[in-house]
C-alpha positions as CSV (number, residue, x, y, z in Angstrom):
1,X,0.0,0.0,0.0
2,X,2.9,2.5,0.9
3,X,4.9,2.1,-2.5
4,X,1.0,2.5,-4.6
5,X,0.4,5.6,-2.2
6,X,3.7,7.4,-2.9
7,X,3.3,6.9,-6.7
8,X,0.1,9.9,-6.4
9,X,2.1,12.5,-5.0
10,X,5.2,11.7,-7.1
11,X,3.7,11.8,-10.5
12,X,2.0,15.2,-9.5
13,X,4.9,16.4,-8.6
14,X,7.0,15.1,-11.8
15,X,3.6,16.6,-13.9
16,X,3.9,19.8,-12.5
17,X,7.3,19.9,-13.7
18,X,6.4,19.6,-17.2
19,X,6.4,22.1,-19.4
20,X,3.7,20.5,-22.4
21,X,-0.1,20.2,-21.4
22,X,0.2,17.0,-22.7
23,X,2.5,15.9,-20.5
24,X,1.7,17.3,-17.0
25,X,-2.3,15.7,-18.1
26,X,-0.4,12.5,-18.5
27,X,1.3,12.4,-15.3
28,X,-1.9,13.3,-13.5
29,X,-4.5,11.1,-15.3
30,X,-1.4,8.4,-13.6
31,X,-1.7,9.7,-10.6
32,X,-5.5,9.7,-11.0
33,X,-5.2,5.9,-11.8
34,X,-2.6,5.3,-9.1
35,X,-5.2,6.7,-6.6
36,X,-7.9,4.2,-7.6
37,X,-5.2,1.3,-6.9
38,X,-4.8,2.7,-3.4
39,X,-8.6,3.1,-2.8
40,X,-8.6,-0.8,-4.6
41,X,-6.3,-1.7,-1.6
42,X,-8.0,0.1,1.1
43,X,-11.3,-2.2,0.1
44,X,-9.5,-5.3,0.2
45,X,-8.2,-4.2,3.6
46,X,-11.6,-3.4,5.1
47,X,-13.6,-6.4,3.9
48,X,-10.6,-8.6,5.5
49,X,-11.1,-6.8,9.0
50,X,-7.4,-5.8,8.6
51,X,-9.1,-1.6,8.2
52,X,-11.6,-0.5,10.9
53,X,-14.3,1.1,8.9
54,X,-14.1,5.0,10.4
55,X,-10.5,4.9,8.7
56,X,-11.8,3.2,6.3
57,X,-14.7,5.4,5.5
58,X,-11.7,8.7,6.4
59,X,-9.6,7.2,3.8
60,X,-12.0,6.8,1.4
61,X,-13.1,10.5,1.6
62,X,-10.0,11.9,1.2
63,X,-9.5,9.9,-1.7
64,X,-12.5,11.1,-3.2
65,X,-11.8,14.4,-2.7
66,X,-8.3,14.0,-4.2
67,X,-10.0,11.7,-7.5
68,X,-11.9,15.2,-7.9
69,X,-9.1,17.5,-7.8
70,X,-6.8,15.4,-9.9
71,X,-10.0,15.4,-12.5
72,X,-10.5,19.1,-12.2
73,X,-6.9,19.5,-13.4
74,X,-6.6,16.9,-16.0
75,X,-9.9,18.5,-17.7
76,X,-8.1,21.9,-17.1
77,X,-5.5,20.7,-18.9
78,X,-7.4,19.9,-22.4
C-alpha cells in the first residue's frame, strides 16, 4: 500500500514539472489511476477486517476528494 500511495504524489509532482499540457495531463491522469489502486487496496483491507471502517470510510473520503481534484486538473489541462 505504501509504495502505490507514494506513486500519487510523485507523479503530480513530476507533472507539475512539465512544461507541455500534454505531459503534465499524463502524469496526473497516472496519478489519478494510481489513486484508484490505493482506494482498490484500502477495500481489500476493510472487507478482510485488517481496516476499521471510520478509517476506512476517512480514507475513502479523502481519496474522493483528491479523485476530484486530480480530475479538475486533468480537464483543465485539455
Amino acid at each position: 500500500f505504501q509504495t502505490e500511495s507514494l506513486t500519487v504524489p510523485i507523479n503530480i509532482a513530476e507533472g507539475s514539472a512539465k512544461f507541455s499540457k500534454p505531459d503534465r495531463r499524463n502524469y496526473f491522469t497516472t496519478a489519478r489511476g494510481s489513486l484508484f489502486e490505493c482506494i482498490a487496496i484500502l477495500e481489500i483491507m476493510h472487507a478482510e477486517g485488517k481496516l476499521g471502517a471510520t478509517t476506512y470510510l476517512e480514507l475513502t473520503g479523502l481519496g474522493e476528494e483528491l479523485s476530484k481534484m486530480l480530475y479538475a486538473m486533468v480537464k483543465n489541462l485539455q
